[in-house]
mmCIF file of the N, C-alpha and C atoms, coordinates in Angstrom:
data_MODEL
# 
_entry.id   MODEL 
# 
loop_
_atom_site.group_PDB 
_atom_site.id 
_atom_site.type_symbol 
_atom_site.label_atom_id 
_atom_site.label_alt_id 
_atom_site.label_comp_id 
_atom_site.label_asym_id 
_atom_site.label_entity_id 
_atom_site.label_seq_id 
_atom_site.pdbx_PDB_ins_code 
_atom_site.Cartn_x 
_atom_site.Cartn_y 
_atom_site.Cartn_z 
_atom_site.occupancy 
_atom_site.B_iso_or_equiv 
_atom_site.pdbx_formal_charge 
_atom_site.auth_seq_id 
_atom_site.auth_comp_id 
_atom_site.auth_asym_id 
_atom_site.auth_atom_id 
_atom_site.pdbx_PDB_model_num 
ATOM 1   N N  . UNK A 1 1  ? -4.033 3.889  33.730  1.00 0.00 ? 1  UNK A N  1 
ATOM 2   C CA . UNK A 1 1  ? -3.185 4.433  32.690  1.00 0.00 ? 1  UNK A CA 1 
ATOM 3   C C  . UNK A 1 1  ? -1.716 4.128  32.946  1.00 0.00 ? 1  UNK A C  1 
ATOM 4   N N  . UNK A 1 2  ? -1.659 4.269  34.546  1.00 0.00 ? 2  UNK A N  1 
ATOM 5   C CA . UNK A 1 2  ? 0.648  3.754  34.434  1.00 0.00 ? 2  UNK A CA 1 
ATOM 6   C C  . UNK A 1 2  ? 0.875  2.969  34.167  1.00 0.00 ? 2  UNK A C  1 
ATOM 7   N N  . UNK A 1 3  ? -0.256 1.464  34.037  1.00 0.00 ? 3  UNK A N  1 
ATOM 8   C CA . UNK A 1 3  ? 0.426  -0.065 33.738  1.00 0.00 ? 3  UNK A CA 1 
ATOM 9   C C  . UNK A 1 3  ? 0.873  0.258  32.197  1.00 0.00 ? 3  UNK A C  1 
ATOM 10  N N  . UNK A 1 4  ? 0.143  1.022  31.410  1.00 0.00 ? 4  UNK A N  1 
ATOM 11  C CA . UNK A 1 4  ? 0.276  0.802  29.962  1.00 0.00 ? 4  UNK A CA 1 
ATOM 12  C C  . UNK A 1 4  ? 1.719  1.905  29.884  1.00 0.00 ? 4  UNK A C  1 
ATOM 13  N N  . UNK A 1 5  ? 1.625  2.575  30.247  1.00 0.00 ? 5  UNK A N  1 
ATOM 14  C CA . UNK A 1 5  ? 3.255  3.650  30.178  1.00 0.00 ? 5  UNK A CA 1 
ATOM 15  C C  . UNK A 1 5  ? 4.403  2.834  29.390  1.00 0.00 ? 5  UNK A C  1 
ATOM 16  N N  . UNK A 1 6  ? 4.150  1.860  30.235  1.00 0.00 ? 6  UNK A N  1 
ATOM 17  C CA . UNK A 1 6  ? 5.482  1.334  29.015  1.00 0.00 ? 6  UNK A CA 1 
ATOM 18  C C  . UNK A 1 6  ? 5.525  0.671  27.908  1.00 0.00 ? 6  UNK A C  1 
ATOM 19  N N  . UNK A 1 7  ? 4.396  0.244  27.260  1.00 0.00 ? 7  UNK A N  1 
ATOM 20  C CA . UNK A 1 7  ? 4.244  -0.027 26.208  1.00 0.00 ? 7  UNK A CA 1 
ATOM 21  C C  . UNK A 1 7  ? 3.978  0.503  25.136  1.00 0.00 ? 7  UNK A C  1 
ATOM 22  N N  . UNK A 1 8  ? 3.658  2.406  25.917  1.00 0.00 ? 8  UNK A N  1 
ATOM 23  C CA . UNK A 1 8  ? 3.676  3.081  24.279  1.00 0.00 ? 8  UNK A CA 1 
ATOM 24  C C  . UNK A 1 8  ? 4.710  3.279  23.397  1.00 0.00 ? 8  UNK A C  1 
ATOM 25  N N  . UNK A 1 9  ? 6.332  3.196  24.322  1.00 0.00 ? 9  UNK A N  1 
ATOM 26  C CA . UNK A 1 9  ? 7.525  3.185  23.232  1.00 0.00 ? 9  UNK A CA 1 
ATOM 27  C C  . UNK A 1 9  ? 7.509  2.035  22.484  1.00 0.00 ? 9  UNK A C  1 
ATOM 28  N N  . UNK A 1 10 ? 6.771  0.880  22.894  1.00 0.00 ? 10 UNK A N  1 
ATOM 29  C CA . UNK A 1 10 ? 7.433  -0.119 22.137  1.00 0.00 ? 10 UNK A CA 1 
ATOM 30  C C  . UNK A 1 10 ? 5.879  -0.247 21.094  1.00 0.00 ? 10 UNK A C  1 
ATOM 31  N N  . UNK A 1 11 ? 4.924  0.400  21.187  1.00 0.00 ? 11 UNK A N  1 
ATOM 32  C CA . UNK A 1 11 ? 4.124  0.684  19.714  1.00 0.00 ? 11 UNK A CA 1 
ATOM 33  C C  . UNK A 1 11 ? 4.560  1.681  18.818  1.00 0.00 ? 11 UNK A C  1 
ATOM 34  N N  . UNK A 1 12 ? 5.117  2.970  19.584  1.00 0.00 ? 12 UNK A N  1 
ATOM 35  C CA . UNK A 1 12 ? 5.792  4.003  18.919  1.00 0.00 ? 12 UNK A CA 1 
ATOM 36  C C  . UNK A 1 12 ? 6.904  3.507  17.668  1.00 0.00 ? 12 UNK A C  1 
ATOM 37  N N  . UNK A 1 13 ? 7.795  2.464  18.399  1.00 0.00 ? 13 UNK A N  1 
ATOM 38  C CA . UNK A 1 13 ? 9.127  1.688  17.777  1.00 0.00 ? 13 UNK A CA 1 
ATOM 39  C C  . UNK A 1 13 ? 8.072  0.776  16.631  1.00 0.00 ? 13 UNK A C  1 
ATOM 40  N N  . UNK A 1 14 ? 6.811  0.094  16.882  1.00 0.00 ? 14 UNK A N  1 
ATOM 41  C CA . UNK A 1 14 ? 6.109  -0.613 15.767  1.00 0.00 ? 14 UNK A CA 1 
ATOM 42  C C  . UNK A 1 14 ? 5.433  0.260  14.802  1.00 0.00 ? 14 UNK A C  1 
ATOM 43  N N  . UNK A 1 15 ? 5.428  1.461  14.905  1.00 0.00 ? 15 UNK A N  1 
ATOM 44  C CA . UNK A 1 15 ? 4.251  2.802  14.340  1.00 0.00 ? 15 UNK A CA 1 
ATOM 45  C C  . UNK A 1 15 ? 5.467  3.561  13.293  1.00 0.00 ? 15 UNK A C  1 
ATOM 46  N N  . UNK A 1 16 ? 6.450  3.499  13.894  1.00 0.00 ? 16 UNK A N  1 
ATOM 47  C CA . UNK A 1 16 ? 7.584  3.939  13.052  1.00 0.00 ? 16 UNK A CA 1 
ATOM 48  C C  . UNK A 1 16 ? 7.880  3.249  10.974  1.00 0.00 ? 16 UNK A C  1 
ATOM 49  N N  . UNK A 1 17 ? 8.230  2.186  11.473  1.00 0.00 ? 17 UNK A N  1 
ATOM 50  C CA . UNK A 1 17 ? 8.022  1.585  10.294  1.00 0.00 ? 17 UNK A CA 1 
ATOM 51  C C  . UNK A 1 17 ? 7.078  1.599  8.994   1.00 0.00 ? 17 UNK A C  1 
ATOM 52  N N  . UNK A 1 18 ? 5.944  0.995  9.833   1.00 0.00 ? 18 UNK A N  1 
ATOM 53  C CA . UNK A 1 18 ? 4.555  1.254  9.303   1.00 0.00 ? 18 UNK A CA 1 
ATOM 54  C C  . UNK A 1 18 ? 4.358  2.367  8.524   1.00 0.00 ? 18 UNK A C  1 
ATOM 55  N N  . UNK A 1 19 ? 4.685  3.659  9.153   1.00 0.00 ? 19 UNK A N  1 
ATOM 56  C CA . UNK A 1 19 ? 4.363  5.138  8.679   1.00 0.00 ? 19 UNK A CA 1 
ATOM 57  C C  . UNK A 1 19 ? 5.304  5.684  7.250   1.00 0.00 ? 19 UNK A C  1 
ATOM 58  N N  . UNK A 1 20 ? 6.715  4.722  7.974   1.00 0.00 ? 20 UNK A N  1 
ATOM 59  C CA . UNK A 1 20 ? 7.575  5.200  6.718   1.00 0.00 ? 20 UNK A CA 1 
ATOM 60  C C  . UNK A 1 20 ? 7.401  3.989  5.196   1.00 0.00 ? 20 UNK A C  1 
ATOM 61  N N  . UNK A 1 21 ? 6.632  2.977  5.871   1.00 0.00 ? 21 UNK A N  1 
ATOM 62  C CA . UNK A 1 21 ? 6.118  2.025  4.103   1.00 0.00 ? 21 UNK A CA 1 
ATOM 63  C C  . UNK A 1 21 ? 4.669  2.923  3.919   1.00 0.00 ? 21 UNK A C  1 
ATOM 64  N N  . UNK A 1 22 ? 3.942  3.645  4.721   1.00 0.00 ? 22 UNK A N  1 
ATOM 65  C CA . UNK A 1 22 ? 3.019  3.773  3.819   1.00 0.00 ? 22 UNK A CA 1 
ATOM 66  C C  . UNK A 1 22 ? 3.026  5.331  3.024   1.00 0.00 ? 22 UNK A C  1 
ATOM 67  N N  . UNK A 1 23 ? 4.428  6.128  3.383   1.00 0.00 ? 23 UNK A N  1 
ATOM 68  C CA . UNK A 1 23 ? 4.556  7.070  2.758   1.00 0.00 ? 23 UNK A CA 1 
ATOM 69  C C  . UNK A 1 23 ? 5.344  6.681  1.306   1.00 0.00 ? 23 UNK A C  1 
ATOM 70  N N  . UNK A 1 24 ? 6.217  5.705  1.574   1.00 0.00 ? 24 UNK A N  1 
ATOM 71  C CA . UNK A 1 24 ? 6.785  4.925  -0.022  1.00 0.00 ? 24 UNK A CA 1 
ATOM 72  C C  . UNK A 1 24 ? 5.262  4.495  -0.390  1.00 0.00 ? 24 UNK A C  1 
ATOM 73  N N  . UNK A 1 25 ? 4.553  3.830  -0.001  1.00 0.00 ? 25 UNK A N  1 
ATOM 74  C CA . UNK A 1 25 ? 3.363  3.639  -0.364  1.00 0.00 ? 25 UNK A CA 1 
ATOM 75  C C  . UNK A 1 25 ? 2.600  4.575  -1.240  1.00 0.00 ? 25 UNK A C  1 
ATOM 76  N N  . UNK A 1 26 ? 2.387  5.979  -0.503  1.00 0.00 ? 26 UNK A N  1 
ATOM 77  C CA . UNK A 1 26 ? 2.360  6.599  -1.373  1.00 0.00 ? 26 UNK A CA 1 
ATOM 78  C C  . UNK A 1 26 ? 2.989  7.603  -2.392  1.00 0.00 ? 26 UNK A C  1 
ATOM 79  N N  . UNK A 1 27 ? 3.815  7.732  -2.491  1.00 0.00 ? 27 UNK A N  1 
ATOM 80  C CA . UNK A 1 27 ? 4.877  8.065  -3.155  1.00 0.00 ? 27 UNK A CA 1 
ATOM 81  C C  . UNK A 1 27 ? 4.547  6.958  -5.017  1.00 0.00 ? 27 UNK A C  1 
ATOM 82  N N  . UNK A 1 28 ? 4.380  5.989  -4.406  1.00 0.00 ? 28 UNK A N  1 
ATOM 83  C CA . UNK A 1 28 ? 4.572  5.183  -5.210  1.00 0.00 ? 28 UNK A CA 1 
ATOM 84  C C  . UNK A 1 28 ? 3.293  5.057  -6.300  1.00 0.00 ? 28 UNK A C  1 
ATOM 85  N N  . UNK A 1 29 ? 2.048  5.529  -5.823  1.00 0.00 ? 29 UNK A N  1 
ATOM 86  C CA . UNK A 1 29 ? 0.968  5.312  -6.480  1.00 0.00 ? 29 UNK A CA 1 
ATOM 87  C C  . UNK A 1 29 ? 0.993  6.758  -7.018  1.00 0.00 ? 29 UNK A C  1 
ATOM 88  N N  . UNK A 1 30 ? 1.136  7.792  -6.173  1.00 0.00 ? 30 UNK A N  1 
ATOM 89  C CA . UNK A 1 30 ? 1.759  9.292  -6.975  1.00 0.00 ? 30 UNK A CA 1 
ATOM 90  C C  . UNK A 1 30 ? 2.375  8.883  -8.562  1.00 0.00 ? 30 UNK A C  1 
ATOM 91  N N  . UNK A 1 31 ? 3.551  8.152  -8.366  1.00 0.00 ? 31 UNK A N  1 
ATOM 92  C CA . UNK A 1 31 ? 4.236  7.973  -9.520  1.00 0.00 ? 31 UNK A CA 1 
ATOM 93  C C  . UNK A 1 31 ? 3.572  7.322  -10.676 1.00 0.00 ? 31 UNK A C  1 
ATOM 94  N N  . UNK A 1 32 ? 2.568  6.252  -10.162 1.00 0.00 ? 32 UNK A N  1 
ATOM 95  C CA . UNK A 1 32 ? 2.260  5.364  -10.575 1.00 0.00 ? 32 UNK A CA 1 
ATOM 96  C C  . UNK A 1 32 ? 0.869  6.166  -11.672 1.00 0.00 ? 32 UNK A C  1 
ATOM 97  N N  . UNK A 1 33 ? 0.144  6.592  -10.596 1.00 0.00 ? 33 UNK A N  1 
ATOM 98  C CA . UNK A 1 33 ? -0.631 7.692  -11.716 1.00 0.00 ? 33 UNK A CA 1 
ATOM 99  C C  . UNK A 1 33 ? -0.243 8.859  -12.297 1.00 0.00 ? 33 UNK A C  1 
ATOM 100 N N  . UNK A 1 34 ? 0.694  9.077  -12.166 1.00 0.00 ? 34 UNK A N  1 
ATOM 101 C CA . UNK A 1 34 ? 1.576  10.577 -13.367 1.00 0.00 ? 34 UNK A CA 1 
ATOM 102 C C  . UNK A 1 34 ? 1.519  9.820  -14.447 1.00 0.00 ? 34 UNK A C  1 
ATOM 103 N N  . UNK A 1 35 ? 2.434  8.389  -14.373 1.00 0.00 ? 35 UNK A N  1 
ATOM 104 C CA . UNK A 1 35 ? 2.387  7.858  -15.441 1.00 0.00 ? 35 UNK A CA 1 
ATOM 105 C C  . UNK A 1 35 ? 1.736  7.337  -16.120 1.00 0.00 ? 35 UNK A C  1 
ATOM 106 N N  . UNK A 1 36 ? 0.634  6.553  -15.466 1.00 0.00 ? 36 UNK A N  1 
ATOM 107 C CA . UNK A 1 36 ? -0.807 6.716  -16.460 1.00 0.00 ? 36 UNK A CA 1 
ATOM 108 C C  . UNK A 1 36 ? -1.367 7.708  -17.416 1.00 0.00 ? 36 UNK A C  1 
ATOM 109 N N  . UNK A 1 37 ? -1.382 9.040  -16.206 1.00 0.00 ? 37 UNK A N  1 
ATOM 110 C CA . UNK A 1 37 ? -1.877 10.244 -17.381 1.00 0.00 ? 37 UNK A CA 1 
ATOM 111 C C  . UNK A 1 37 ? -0.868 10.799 -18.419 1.00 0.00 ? 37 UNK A C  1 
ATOM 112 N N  . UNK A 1 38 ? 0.486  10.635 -18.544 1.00 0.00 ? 38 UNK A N  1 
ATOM 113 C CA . UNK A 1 38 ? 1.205  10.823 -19.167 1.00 0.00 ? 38 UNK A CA 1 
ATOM 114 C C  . UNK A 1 38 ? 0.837  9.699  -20.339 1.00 0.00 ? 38 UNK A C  1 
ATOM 115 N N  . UNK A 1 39 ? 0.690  8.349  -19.852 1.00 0.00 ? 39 UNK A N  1 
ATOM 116 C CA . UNK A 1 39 ? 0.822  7.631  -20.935 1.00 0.00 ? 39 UNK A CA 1 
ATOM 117 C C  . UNK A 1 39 ? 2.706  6.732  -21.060 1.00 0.00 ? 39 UNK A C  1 
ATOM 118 N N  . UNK A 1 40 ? 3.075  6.785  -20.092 1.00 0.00 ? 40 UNK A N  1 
ATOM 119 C CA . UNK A 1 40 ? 4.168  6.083  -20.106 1.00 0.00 ? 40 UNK A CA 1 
ATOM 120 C C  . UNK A 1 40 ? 4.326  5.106  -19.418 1.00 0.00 ? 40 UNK A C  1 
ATOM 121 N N  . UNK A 1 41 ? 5.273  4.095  -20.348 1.00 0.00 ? 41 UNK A N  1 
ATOM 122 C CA . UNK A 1 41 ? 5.447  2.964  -20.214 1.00 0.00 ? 41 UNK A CA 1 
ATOM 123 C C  . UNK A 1 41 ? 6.756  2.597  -18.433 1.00 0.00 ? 41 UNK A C  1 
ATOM 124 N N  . UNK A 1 42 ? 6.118  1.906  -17.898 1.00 0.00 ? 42 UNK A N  1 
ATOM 125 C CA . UNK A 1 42 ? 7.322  2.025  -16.495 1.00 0.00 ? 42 UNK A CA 1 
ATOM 126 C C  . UNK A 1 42 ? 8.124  1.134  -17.089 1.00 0.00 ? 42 UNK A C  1 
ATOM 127 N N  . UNK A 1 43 ? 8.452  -0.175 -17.257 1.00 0.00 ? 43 UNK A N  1 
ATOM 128 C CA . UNK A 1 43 ? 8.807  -1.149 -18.082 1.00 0.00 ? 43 UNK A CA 1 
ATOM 129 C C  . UNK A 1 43 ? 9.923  -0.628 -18.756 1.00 0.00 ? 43 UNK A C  1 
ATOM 130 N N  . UNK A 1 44 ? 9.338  0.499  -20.005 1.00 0.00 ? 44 UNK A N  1 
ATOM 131 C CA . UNK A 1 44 ? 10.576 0.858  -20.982 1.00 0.00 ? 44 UNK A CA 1 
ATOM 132 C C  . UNK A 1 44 ? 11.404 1.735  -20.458 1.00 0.00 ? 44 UNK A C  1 
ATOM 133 N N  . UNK A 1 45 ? 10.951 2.391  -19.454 1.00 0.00 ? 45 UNK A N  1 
ATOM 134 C CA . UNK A 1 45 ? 11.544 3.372  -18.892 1.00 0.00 ? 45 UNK A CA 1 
ATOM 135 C C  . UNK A 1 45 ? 12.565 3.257  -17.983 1.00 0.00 ? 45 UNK A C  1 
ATOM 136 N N  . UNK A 1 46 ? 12.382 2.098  -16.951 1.00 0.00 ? 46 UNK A N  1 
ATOM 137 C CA . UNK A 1 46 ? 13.090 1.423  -16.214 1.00 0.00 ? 46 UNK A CA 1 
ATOM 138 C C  . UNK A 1 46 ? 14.556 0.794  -17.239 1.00 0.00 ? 46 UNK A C  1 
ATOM 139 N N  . UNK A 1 47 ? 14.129 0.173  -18.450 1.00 0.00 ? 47 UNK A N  1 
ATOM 140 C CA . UNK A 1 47 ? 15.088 -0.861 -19.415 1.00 0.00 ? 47 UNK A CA 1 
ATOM 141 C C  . UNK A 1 47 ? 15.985 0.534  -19.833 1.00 0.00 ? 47 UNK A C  1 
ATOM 142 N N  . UNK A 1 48 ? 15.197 1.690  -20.117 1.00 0.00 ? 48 UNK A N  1 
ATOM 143 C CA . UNK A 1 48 ? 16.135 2.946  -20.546 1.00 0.00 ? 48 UNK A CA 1 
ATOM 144 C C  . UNK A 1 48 ? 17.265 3.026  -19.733 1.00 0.00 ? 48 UNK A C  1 
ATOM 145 N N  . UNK A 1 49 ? 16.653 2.933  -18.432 1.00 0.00 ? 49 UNK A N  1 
ATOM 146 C CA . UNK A 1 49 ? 17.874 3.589  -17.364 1.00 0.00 ? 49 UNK A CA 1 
ATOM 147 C C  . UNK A 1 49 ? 18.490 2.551  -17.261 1.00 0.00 ? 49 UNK A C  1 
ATOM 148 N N  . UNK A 1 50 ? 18.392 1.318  -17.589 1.00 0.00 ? 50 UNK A N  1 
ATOM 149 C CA . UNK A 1 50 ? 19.199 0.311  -17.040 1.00 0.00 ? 50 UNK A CA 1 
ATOM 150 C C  . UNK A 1 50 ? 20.473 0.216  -18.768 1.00 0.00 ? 50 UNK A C  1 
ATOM 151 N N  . UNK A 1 51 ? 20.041 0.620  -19.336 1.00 0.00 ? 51 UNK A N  1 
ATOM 152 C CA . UNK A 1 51 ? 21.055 0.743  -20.313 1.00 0.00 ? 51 UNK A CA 1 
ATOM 153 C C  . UNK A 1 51 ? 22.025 1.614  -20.100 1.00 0.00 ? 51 UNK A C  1 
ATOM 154 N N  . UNK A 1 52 ? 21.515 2.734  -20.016 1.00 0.00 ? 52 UNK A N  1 
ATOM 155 C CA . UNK A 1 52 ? 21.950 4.039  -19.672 1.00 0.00 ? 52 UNK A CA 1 
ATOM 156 C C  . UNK A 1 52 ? 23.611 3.894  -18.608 1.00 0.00 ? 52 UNK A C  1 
ATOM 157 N N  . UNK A 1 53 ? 22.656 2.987  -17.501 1.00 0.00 ? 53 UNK A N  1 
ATOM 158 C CA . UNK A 1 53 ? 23.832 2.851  -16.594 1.00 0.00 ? 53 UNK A CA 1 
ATOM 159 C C  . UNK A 1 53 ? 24.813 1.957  -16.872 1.00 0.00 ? 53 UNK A C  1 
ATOM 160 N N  . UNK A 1 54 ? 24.386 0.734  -17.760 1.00 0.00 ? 54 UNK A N  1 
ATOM 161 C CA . UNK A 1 54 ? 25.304 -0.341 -18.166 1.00 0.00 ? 54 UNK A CA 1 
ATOM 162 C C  . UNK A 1 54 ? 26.509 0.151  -19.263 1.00 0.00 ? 54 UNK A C  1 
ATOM 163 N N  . UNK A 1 55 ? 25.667 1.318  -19.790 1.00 0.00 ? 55 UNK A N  1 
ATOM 164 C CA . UNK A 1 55 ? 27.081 2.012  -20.268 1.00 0.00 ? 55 UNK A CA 1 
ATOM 165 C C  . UNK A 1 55 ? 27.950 2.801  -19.823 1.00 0.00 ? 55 UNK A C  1 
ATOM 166 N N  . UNK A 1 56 ? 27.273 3.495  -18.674 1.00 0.00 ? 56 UNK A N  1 
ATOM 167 C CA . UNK A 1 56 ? 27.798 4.442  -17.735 1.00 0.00 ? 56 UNK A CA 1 
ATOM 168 C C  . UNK A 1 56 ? 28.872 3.668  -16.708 1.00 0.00 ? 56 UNK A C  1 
ATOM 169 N N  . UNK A 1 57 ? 28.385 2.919  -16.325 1.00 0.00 ? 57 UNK A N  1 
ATOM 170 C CA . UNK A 1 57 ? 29.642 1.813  -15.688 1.00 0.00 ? 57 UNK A CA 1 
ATOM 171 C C  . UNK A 1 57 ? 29.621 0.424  -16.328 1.00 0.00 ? 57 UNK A C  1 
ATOM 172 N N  . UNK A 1 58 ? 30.133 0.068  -16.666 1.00 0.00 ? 58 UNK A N  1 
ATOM 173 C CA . UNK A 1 58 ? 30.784 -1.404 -17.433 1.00 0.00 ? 58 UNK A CA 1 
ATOM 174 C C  . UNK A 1 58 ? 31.125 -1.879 -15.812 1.00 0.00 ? 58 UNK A C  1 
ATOM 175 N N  . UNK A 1 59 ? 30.580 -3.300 -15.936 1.00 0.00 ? 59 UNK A N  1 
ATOM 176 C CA . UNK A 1 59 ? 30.798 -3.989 -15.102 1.00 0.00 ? 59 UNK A CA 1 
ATOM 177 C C  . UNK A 1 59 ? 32.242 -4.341 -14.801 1.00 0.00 ? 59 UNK A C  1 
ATOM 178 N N  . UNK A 1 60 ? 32.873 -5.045 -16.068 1.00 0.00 ? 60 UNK A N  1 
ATOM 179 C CA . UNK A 1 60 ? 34.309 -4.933 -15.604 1.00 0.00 ? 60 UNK A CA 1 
ATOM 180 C C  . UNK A 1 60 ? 35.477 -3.772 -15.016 1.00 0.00 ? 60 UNK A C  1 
ATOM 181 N N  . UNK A 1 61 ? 34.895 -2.786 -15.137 1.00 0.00 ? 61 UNK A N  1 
ATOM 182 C CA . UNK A 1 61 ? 35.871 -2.083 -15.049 1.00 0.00 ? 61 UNK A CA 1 
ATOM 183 C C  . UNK A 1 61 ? 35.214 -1.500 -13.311 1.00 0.00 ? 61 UNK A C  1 
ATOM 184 N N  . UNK A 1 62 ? 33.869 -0.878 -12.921 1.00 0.00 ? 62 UNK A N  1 
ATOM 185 C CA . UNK A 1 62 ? 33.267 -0.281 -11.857 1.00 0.00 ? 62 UNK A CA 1 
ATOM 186 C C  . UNK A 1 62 ? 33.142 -1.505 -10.658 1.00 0.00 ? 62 UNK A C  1 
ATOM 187 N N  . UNK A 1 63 ? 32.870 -2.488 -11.076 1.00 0.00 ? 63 UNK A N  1 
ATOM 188 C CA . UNK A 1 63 ? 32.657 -3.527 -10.084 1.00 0.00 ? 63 UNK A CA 1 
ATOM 189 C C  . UNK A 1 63 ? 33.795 -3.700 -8.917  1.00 0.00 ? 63 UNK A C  1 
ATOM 190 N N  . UNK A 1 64 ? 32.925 -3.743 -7.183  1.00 0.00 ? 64 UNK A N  1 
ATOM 191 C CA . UNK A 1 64 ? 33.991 -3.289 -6.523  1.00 0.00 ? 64 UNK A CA 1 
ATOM 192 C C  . UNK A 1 64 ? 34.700 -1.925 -6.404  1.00 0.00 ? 64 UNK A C  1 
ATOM 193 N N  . UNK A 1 65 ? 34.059 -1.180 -6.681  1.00 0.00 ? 65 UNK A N  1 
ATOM 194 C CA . UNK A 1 65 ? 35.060 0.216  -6.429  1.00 0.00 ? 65 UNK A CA 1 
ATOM 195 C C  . UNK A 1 65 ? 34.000 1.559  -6.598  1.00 0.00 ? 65 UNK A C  1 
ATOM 196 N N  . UNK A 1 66 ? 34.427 2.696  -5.720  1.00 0.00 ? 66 UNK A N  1 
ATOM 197 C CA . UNK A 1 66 ? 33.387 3.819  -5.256  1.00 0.00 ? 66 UNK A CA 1 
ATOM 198 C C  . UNK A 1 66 ? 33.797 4.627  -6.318  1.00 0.00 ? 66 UNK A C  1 
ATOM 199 N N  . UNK A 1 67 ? 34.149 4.273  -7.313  1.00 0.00 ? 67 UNK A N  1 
ATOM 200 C CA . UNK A 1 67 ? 35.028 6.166  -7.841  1.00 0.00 ? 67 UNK A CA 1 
ATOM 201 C C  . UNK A 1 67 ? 33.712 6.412  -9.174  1.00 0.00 ? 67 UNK A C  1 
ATOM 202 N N  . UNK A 1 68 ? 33.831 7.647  -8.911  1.00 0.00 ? 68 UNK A N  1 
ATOM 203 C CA . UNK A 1 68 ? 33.240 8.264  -9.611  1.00 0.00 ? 68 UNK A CA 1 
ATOM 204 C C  . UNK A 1 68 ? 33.309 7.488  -11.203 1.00 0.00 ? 68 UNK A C  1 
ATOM 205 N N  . UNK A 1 69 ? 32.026 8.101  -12.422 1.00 0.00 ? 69 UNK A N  1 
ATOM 206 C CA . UNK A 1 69 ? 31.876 7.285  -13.459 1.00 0.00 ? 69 UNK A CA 1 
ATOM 207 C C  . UNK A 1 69 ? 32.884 7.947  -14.264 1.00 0.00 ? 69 UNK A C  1 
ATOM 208 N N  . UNK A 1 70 ? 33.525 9.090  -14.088 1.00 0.00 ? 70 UNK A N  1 
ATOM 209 C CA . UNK A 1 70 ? 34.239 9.578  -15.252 1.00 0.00 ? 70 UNK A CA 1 
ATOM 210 C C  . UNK A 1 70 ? 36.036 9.345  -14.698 1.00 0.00 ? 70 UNK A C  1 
ATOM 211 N N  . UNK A 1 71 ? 35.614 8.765  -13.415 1.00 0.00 ? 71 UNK A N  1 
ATOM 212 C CA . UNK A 1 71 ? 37.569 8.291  -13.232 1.00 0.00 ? 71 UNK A CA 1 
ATOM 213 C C  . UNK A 1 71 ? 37.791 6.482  -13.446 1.00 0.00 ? 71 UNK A C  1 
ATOM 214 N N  . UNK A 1 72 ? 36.735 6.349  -13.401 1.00 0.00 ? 72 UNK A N  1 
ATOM 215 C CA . UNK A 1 72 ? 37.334 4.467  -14.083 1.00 0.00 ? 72 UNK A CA 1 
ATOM 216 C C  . UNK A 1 72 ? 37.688 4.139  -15.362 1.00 0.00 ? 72 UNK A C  1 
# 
């Protein structure tokens, strides 16, 4: 058992990763079937928010800079 001692940090350091894609993993199929049973489109929903924000910050004016959407 002592030869291996040191190689459990460096599976621990490979186990890390792994654990945190397969909780986006699931996270993601969570989402993925709400929206099935709902019946909604991810696609339009995604294009919603991407409007949403393109009006919320205008590229010319937000690009490059942290400030809040209602001080640019």
């Amino acid at each position: 058992m002592k030869k291996y001692r040191s190689f459990y940090p460096f599976l621990a350091r490979r186990l890390r990763p792994l654990r945190w894609e397969m909780n986006c993993a699931c996270y993601l199929l969570d989402s993925q079937n709400l929206l099935d049973k709902l019946e909604l489109d991810v696609d339009e929903i995604v294009n919603m928010k991407m409007t949403q924000n393109e009006a919320k910050y205008p590229v010319d004016k937000a690009k490059g800079r942290s400030d809040k959407y209602d001080k640019l």
